[in-house]
C-alpha positions as CSV (number, residue, x, y, z in Angstrom):
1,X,0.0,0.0,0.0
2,X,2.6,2.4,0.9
3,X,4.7,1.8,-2.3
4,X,1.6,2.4,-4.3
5,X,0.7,5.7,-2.5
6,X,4.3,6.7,-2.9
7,X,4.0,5.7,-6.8
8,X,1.1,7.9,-7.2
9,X,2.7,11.1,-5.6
10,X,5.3,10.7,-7.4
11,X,3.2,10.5,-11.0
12,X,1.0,13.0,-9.5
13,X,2.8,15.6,-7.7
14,X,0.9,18.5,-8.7
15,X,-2.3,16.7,-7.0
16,X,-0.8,14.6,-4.2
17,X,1.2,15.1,-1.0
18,X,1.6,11.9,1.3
19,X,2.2,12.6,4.8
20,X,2.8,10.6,8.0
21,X,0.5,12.0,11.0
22,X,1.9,9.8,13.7
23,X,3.1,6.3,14.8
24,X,0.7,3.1,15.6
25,X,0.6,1.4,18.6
26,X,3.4,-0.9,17.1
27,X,5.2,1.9,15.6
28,X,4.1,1.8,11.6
29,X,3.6,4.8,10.1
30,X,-0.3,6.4,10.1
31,X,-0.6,8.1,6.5
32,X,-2.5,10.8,5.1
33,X,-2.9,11.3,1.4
34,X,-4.2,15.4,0.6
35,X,-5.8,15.8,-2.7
36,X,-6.0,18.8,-4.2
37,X,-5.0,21.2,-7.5
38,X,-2.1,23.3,-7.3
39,X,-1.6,26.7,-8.8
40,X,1.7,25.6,-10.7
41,X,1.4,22.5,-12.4
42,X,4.9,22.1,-13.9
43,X,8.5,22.3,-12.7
44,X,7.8,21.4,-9.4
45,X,11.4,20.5,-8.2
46,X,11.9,18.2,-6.2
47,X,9.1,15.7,-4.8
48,X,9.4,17.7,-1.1
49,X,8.6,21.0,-2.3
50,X,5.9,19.4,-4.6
51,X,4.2,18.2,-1.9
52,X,4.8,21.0,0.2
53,X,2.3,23.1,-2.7
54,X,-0.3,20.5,-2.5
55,X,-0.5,21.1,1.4
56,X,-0.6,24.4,1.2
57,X,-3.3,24.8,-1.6
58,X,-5.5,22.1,0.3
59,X,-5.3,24.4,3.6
60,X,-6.7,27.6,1.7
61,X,-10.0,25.7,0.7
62,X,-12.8,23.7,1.9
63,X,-11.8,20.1,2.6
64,X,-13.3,16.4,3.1
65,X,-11.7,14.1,5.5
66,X,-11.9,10.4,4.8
67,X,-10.5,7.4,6.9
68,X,-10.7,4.0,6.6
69,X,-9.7,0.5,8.2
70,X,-9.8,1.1,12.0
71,X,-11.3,-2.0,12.3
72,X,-8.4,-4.7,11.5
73,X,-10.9,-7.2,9.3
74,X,-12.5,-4.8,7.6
75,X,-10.2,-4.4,4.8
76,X,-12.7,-3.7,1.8
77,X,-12.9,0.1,3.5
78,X,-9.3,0.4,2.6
79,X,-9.6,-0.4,-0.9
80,X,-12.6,1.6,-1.4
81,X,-10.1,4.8,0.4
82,X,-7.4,3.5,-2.4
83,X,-10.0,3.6,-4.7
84,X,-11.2,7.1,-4.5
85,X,-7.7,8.5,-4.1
86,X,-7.1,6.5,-7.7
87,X,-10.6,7.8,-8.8
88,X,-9.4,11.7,-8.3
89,X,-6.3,11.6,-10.0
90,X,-7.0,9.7,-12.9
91,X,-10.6,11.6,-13.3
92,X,-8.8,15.1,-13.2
93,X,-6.0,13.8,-15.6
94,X,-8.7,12.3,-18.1
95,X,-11.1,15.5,-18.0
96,X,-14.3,14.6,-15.9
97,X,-15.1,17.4,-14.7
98,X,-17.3,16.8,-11.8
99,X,-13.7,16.1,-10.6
100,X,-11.9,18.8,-12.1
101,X,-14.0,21.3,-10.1
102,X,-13.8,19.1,-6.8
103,X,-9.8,19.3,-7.1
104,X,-9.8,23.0,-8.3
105,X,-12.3,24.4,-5.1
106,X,-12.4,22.1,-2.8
107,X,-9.4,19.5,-1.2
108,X,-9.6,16.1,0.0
109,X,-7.5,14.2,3.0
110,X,-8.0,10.4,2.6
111,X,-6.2,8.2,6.0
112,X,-6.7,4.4,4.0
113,X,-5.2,2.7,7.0
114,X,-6.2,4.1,10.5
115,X,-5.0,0.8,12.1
116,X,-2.4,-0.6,10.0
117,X,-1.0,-3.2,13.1
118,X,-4.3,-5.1,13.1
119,X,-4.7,-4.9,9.3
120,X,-1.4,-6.5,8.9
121,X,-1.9,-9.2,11.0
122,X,-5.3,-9.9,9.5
123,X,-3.6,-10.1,6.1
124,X,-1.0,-11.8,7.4
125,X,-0.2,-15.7,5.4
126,X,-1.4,-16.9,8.7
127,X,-3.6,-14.6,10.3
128,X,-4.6,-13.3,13.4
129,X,-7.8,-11.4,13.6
130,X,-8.1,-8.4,16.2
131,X,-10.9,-6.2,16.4
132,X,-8.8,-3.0,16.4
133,X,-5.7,-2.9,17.8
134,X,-2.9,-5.3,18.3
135,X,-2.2,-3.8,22.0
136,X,-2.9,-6.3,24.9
137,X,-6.3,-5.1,26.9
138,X,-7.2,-4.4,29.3
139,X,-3.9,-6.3,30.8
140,X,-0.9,-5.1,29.6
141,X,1.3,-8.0,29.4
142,X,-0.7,-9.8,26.9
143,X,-1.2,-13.2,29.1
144,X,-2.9,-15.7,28.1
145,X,-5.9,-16.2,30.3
146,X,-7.5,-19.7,30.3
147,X,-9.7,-20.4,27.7
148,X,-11.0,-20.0,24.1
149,X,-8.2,-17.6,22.2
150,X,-10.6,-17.1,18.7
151,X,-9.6,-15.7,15.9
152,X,-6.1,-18.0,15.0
153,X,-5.6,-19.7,12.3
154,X,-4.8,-23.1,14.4
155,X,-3.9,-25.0,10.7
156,X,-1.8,-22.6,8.7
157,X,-4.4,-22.2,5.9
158,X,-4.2,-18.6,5.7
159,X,-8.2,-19.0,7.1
160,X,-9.9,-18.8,10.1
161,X,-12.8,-21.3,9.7
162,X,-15.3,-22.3,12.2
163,X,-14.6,-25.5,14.7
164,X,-17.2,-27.9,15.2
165,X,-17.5,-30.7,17.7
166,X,-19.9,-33.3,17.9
167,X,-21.7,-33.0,21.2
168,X,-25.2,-34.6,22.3
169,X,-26.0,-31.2,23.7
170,X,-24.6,-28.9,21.1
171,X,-26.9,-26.1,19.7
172,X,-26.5,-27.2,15.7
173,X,-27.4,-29.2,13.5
174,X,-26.5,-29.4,9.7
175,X,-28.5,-28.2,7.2
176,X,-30.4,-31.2,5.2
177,X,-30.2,-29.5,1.5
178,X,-26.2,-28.1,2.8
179,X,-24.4,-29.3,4.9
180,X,-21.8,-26.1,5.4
181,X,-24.9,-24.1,7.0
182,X,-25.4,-25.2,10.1
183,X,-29.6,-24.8,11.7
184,X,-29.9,-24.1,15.4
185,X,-31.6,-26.7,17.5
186,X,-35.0,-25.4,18.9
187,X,-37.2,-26.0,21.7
188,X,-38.3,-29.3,20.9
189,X,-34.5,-31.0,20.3
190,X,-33.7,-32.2,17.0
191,X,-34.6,-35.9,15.6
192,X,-33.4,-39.5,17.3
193,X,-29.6,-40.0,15.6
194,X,-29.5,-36.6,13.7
195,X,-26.1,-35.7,14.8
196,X,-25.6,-32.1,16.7
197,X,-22.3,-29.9,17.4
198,X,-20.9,-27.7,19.3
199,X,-19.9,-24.5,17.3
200,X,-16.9,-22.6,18.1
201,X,-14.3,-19.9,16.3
202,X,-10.9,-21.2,14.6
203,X,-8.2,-20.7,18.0
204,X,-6.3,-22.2,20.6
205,X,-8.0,-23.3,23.9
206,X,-5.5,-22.2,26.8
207,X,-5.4,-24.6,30.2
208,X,-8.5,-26.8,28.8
209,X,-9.8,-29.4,31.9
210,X,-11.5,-31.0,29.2
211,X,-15.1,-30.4,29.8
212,X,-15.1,-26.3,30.0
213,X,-14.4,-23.7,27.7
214,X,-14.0,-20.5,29.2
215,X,-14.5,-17.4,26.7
216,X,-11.2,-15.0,28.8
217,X,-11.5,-12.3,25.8
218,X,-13.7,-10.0,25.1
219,X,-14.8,-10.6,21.6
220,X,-14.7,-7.2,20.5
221,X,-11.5,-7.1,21.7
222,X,-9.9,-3.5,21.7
223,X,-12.1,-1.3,20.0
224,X,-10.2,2.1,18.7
225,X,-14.0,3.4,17.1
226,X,-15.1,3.3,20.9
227,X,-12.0,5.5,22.1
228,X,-12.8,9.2,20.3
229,X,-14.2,11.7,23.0
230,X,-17.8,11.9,22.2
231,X,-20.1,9.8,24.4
232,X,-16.7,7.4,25.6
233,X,-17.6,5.8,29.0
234,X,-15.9,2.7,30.5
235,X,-19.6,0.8,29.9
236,X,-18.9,0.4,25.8
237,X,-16.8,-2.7,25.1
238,X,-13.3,-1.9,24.0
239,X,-13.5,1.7,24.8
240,X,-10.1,1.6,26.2
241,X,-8.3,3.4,29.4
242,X,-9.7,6.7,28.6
243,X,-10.5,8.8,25.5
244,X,-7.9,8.9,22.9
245,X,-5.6,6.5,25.1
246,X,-5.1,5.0,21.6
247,X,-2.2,6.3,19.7
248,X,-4.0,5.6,16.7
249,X,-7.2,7.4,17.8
250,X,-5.1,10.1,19.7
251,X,-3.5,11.0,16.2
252,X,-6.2,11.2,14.1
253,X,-8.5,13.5,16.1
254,X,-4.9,15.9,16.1
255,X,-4.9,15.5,12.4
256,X,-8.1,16.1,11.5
257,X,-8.4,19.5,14.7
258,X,-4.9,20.8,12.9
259,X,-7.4,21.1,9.5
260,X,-9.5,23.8,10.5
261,X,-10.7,23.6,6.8
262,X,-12.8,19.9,7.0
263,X,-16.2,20.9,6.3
264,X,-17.0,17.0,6.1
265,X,-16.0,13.7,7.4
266,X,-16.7,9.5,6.4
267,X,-15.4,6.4,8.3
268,X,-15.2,4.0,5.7
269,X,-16.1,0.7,7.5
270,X,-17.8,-3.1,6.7
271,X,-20.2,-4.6,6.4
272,X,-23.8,-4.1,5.9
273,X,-24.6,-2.0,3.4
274,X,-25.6,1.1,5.3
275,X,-24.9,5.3,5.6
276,X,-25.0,5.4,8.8
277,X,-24.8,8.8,10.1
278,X,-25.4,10.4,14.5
279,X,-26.3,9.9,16.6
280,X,-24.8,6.6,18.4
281,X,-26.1,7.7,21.9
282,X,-29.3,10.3,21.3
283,X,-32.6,9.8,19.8
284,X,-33.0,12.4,16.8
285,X,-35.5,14.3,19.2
286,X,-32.4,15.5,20.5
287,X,-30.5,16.6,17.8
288,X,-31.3,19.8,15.7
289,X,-34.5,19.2,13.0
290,X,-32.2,21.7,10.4
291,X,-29.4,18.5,10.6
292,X,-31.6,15.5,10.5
293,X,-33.2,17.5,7.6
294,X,-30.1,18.2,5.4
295,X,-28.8,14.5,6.4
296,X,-32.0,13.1,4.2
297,X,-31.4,15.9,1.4
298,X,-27.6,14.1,1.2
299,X,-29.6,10.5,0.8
300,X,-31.8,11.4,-1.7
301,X,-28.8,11.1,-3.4
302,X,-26.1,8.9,-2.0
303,X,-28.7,6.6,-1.7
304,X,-29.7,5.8,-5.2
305,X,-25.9,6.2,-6.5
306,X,-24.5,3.5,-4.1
307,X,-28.0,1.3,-3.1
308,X,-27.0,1.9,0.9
309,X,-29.6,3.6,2.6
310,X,-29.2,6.1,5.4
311,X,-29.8,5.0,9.2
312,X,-29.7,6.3,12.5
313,X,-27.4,4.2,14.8
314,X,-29.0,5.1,17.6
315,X,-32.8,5.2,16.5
316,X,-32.0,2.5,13.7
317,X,-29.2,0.2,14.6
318,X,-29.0,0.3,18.2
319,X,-30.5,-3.2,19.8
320,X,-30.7,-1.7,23.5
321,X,-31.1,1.8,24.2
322,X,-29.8,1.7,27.5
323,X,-27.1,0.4,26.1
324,X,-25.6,2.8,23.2
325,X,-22.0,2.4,21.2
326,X,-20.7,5.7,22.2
327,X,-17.2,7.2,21.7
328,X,-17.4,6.7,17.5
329,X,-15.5,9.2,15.5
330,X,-18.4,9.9,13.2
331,X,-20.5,11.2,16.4
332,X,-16.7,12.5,17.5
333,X,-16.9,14.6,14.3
334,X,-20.3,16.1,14.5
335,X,-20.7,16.9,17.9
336,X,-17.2,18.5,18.8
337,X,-16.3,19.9,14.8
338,X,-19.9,20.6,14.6
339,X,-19.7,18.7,10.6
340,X,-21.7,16.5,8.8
341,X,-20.4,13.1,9.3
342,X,-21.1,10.0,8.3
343,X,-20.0,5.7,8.8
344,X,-20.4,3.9,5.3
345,X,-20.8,0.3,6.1
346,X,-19.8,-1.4,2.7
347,X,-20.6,-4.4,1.6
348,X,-23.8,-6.8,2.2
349,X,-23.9,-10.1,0.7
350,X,-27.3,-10.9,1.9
351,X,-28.6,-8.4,-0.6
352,X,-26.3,-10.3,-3.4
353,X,-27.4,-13.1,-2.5
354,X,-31.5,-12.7,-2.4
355,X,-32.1,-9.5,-4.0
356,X,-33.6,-8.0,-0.3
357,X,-31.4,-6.0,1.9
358,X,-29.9,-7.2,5.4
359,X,-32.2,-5.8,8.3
360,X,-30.8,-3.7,11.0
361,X,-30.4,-6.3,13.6
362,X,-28.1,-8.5,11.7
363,X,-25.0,-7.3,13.8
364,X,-26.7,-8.3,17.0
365,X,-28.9,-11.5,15.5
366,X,-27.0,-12.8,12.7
367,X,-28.9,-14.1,9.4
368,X,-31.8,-16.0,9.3
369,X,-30.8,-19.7,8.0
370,X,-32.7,-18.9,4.5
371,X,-30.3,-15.9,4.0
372,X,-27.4,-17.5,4.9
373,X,-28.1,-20.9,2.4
374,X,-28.5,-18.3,0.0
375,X,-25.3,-16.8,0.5
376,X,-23.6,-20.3,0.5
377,X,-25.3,-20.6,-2.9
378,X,-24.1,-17.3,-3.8
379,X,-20.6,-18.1,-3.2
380,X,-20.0,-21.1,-4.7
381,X,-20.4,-19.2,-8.3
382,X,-19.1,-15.8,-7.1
383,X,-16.7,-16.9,-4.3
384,X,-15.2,-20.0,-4.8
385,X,-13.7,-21.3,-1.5
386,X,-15.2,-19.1,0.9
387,X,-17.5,-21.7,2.2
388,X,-15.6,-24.9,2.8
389,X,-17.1,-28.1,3.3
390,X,-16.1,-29.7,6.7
391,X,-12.8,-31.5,7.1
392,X,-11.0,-33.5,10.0
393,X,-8.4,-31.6,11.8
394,X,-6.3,-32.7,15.1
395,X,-7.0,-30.0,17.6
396,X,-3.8,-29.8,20.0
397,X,-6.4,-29.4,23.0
398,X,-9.9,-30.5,21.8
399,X,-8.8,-33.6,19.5
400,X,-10.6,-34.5,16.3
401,X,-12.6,-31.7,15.4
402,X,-13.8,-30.8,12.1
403,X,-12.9,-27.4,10.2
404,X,-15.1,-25.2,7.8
405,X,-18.4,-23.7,7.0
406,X,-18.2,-19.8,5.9
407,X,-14.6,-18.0,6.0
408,X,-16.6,-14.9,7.1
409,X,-13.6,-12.6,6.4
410,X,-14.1,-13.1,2.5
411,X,-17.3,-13.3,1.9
412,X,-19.3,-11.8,5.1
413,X,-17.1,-9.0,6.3
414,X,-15.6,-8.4,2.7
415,X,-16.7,-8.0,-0.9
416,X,-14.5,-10.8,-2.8
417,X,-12.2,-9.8,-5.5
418,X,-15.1,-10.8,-8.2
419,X,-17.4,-7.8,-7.0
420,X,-15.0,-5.2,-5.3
421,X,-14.7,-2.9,-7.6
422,X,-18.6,-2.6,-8.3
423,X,-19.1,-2.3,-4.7
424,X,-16.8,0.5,-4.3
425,X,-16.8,2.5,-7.4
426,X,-20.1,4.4,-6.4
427,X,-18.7,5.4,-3.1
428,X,-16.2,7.4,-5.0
429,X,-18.4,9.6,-6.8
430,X,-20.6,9.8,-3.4
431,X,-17.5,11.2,-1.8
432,X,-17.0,13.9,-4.3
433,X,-21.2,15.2,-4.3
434,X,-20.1,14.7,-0.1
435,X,-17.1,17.2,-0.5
436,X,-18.7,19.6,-3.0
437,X,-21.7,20.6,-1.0
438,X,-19.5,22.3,1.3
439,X,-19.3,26.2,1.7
440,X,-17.5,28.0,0.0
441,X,-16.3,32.0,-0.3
442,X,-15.6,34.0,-3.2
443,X,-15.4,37.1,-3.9
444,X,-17.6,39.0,-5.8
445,X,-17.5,42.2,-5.9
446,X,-14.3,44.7,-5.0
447,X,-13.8,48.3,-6.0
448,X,-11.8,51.6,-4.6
449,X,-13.7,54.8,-4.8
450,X,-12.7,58.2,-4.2
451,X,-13.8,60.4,-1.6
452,X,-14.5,63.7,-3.5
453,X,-11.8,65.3,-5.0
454,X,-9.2,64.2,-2.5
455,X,-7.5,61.3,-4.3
456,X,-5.7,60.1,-1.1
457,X,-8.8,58.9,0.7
458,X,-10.9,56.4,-0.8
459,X,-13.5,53.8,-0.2
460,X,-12.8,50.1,-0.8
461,X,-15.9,47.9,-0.8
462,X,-15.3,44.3,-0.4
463,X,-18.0,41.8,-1.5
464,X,-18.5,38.6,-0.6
465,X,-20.4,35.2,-1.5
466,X,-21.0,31.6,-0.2
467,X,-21.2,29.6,-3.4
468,X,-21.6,26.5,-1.7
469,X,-24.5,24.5,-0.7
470,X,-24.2,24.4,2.9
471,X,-23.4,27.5,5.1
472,X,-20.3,28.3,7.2
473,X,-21.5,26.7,10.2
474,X,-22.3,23.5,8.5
475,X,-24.7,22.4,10.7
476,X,-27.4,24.0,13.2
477,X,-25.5,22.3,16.1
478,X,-22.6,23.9,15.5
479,X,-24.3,27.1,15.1
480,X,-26.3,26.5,18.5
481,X,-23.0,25.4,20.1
482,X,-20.7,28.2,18.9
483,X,-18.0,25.7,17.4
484,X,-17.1,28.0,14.5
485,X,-15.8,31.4,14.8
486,X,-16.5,33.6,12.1
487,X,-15.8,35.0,8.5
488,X,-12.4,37.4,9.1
489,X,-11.9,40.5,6.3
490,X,-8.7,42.4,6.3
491,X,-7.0,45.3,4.0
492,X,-3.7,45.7,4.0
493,X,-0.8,47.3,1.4
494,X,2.3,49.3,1.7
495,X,1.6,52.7,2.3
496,X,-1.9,52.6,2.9
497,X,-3.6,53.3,6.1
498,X,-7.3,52.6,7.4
499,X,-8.8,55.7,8.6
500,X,-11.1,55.6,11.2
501,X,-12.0,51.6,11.1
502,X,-9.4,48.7,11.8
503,X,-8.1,47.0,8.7
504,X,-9.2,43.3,10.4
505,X,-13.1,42.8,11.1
506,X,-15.6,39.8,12.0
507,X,-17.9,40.1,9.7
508,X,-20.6,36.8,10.8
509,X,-21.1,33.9,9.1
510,X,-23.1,33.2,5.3
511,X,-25.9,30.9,4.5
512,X,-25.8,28.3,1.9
513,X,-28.6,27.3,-0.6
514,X,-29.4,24.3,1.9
515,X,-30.4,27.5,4.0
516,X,-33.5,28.3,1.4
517,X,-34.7,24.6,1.4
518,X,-35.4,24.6,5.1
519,X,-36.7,28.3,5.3
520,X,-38.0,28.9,1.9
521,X,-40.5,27.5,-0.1
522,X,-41.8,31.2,-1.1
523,X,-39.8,31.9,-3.4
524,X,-38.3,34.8,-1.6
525,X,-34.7,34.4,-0.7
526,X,-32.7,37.9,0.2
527,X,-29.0,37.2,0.4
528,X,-27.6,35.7,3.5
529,X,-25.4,34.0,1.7
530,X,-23.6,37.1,1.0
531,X,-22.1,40.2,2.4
532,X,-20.5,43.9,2.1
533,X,-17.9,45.0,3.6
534,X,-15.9,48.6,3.5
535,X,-12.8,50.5,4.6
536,X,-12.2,54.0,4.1
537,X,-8.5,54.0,3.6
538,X,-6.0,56.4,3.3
539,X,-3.1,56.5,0.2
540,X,-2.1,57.9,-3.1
541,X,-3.3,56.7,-6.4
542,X,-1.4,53.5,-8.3
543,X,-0.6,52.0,-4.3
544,X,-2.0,48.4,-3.8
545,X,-3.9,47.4,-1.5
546,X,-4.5,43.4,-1.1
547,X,-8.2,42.2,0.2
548,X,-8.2,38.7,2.1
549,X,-11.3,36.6,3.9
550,X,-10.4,33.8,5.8
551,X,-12.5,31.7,7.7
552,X,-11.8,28.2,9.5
553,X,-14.0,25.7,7.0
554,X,-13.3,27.7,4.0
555,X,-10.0,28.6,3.9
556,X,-8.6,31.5,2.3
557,X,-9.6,33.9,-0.6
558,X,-8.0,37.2,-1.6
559,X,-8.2,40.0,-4.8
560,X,-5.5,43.2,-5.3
561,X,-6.4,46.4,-6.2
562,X,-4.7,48.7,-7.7
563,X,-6.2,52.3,-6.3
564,X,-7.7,54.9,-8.9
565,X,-7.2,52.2,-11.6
């Protein structure tokens, strides 16, 4: 991955900077890829001062921060973050223009591999699966409690299978029509001599007294998308020691707070086909109508582009209220930067499979045995290999077992190789219509008048426009919770003086045209998506005088003008 990022900076230079925004837990780099056009697009020198232009040109405009495999399995999220980085260049070198535009007024920071200890050791020849990081927890010197260690690949098959054991009072039975989908036993038992098993993950069973099998780990393991500061508590599994006690996690939130700029943010995530967007821990009663509003004006389209539709985690996907998944980096992002933020859960092969999408209890009830025959089915033309009929293995603690049903990396948490690209390609183009409905300022209007006759005093009228589609705020909470400060205008030139007004002002904030779907309807808009601004300055005619707006989402804009021309 790294070789390849470093191959397309270096074909790219006038659109790509790579940069390494901290250390993992392990000590791999964590690297961020900027997007953006640059004002020079030849002679660049040398590949450091290249990039150096990119980062600077991304910092001036409005930005959309993207991130991708903090979850060590879920490796299709960092392919579709490769993706769209590959999606931007190669668009802008072969003339879309949808892209063009993107790259010319907006920039784009893409993290592919948040976690890159776990990801490595889940792509490992033999593989070890982690939820998030590789650090021990919540004991720090990574011993081996008794019990069921899941997640191993015990054979050295490069897969983590399923173990099952015959057992009189195990809780499966095979499938009659397949026998790789196993049927849970109900109520009533299961037939005289119908043969039932005990289910249990691919690993190593530490200190087994043959009769017990403890479960010592969590099975969530250490979660780093329970560890960002917005609704963390000691409650959620995996949340860690504290907030950002992750150096992962800890990094990140400093990248993203040292880009003022990011308008918009997307955890790239699998599976289940779903944009999921806040709040984990709040019923939308709580959060502002204006938001919950504009998030369904952004499905109306991402929806039909990419077939995911939009959820609530916590009114849609959340199993208990009582208890919520707090301290995710998508509710991280909305309630301290006060953005619009989302989780895109790629990837559900139930929908492959039988044509009806996955309901929004599957993470806590699993598939129904119809769906998951169906995706057995489904595999066998689409996926060879990823469900594997059952085989003898010598289980150093347990003894004959037998290994194989689904291997749920490749087919249930990942898209295979034969529909990856389809699954991702659509999320690309969703990320651009993401990143252009920021705000963003330009300037409109700017003329020096004279006072009179005296051509040493004049009046410089600055005018200003939001030509984006959401306002400077972004949202209404970050309007009601004063995250953003506002819209800065400033003269300045050599010899020229303000007279009687400073030469720096606040000047508020703009609406965008989101502003006259939610208050409009009448046809009868005004301007509040722009503004005028004047000096009354003091110098002789020909001196220049430069105009500049800043403002944290939207970066930087500035004209010259030349007075009494």
């Amino acid at each position: 991955m790294s070789a390849w990022l470093s191959a397309i900076a270096q074909k790219y230079p006038h659109l790509v900077a790579i940069t390494s925004y901290g250390k993992s837990y392990a000590g791999r780099d964590l690297l961020l890829v900027t997007v953006t056009e640059t004002i020079e697009t030849t002679a660049f020198g040398d590949a450091r001062n290249s990039s150096s232009l990119v980062e600077q040109a991304a910092s001036k405009k409005p930005a959309h921060w993207i991130d991708a495999n903090i979850h060590s399995t879920e490796v299709t999220s960092g392919v579709a973050a490769l993706y769209l980085i590959q999606y931007l260049v190669v668009g802008y070198e072969q003339g879309v223009q949808v892209v063009i535009e993107a790259l010319r007024t907006r920039a784009f920071y893409i993290a592919p591999r948040v976690n890159p200890d776990g990801v490595e050791a889940a792509l490992a020849d033999r593989p070890m699966y982690h939820r998030s990081s590789v650090r021990p927890w919540p004991y720090s010197d990574g011993y081996r409690w008794s019990g069921l260690h899941a997640g191993e690949d015990i054979d050295g098959d490069g897969r983590i299978l399923t173990m099952r054991i015959a057992d009189p009072d195990g809780a499966w039975v095979e499938h009659g029509d397949e026998p790789r989908v196993m049927v849970p036993v109900g109520p009533l038992g299961s037939p005289n001599g119908e043969v039932r098993y005990r289910l249990l993950r691919e690993g190593i069973i530490e200190d087994y007294d043959g009769f017990t099998i403890n479960m010592p780990r969590d099975p969530k393991g250490l979660d780093l998308n329970r560890n960002f500061p917005a609704g963390w508590g000691t409650s959620v599994l995996g949340s860690g020691d504290h907030p950002l006690s992750e150096p992962e996690v800890d990094c990140l939130v400093r990248a993203v707070k040292a880009r003022p700029n990011i308008c918009g943010y997307n955890a790239y995530h699998t599976s289940g086909g779903f944009l999921l967007r806040p709040s984990s821990t709040q019923p939308d009663s709580k959060l502002p109508p204006d938001d919950i509003f504009l998030y369904n004006e952004f499905g109306k389209h991402m929806t039909p582009l990419t077939t995911y539709p939009v959820h609530s985690v916590y009114e849609d996907l959340t199993w208990d209220k009582s208890k919520t998944m707090g301290g995710a980096g998508d509710d991280w992002a909305y309630e301290h930067l006060g953005i619009f933020s989302w989780t895109t859960e790629f990837w559900d092969v139930v929908f492959h499979a039988t044509g009806i999408k996955s309901s929004t209890d599957i993470w806590y009830v699993g598939a129904t045995v119809e769906q998951e025959l169906a995706v057995c089915r489904w595999a066998d033309e689409h996926a060879p290999g990823s469900y594997v009929h059952w085989y003898s293995y010598d289980h150093p603690q347990l003894g004959r077992v037998e290994l194989g049903g689904a291997d749920a990396f490749r087919i249930w948490s990942n898209a295979p190789p034969s529909h990856l690209r389809s699954e991702i390609a659509p999320h690309a183009k969703a990320a651009v219509y993401q990143a252009m409905a920021s705000p963003r300022l330009e300037i409109k209007h700017a003329i020096a008048k004279p006072l009179g006759n005296d051509e040493n005093v004049w009046r410089v009228e600055l005018g200003v426009s939001n030509t984006g589609w959401l306002g400077t705020e972004i949202t209404k909470y970050a309007k009601d919770n004063n995250l953003v400060t506002p819209i800065v205008v400033e003269i300045t030139g050599n010899g020229v003086s303000t007279v009687g007004c400073p030469a720096r002002a606040k000047v508020g904030q703009l609406s965008g045209r989101s502003a006259f779907l939610l208050h409009g309807g009448n046809y009868n808009d005004g301007t509040p998506d722009r503004l005028m601004h004047s000096w009354l300055v003091q110098g002789s005619r020909g001196a220049e005088v430069t105009l500049t707006v800043c403002h944290p989402r939207c970066g930087m804009v500035e004209t010259k003008l030349t007075l009494g021309s």
